[in-house]
N, C-alpha and C positions, 0 to 999 in steps of 0.2 A: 669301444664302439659296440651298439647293443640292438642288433635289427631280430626285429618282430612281426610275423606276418599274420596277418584279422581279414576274416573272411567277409564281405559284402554281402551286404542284404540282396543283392543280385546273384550272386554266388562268386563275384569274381576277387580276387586275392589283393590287400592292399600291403606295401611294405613300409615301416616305418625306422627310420634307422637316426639312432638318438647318439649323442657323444656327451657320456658323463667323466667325472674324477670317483666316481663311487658308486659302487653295485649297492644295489635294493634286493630284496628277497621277490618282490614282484619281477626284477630285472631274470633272474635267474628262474623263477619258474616259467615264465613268460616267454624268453628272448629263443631264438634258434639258434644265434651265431651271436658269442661277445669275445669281443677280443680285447687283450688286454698289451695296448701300442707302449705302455711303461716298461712290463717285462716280456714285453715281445710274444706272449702265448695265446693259445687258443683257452679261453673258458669255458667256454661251451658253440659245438659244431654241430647241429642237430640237421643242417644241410646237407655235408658233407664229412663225415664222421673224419675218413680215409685222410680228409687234405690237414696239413698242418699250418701254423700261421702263415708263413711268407708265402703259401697258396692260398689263400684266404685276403690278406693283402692284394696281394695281384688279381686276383679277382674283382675287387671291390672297386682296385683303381679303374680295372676296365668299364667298371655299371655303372659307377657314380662318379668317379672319376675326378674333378675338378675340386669338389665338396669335401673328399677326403684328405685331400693336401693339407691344408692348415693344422688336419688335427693330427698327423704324421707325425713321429718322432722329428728331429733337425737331421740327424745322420741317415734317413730314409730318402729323405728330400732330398737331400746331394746326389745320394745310390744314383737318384732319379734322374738327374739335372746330366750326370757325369754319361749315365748311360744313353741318355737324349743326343747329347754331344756324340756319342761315338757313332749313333745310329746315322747322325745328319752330316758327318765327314766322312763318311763310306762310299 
């Protein structure tokens, strides 16, 4: 995942957040935050230097949420599913 934030002719901040199989040298000069959902790491955190992937994840699922599902590893999605479950028979 490779989100990149471009300023507005207004001044106001736009985020665009793309989901490639392969880094570009534009991705990496460019991006603030890539993650890499294959081997589970942070490539680059230029939001949040401090947080490591699985906070960075969690984050992501709370802003975008929905969007990010699909492109989740399979063993993420369950984490998901199984944790939902424990929350809603509590």
């Amino acid at each position: 995942m490779i989100v990149s934030y471009y300023q507005k002719p207004n001044g106001k901040w736009d985020e665009v957040t793309e989901f490639k199989n392969s880094l570009k040298t534009r991705h990496i000069q460019t991006a603030k935050v890539i993650l890499d959902f294959k081997e589970k790491k942070c490539v680059k955190n230029g939001l949040n230097p401090e947080a490591g992937y699985d906070d960075m994840v969690e984050f992501y699922k709370r802003t975008i949420g929905d969007q990010l599902t699909p492109h989740l590893p399979k063993e993420d999605i369950n984490e998901e599913s199984e944790e939902s479950l424990e929350k809603n028979t509590k």
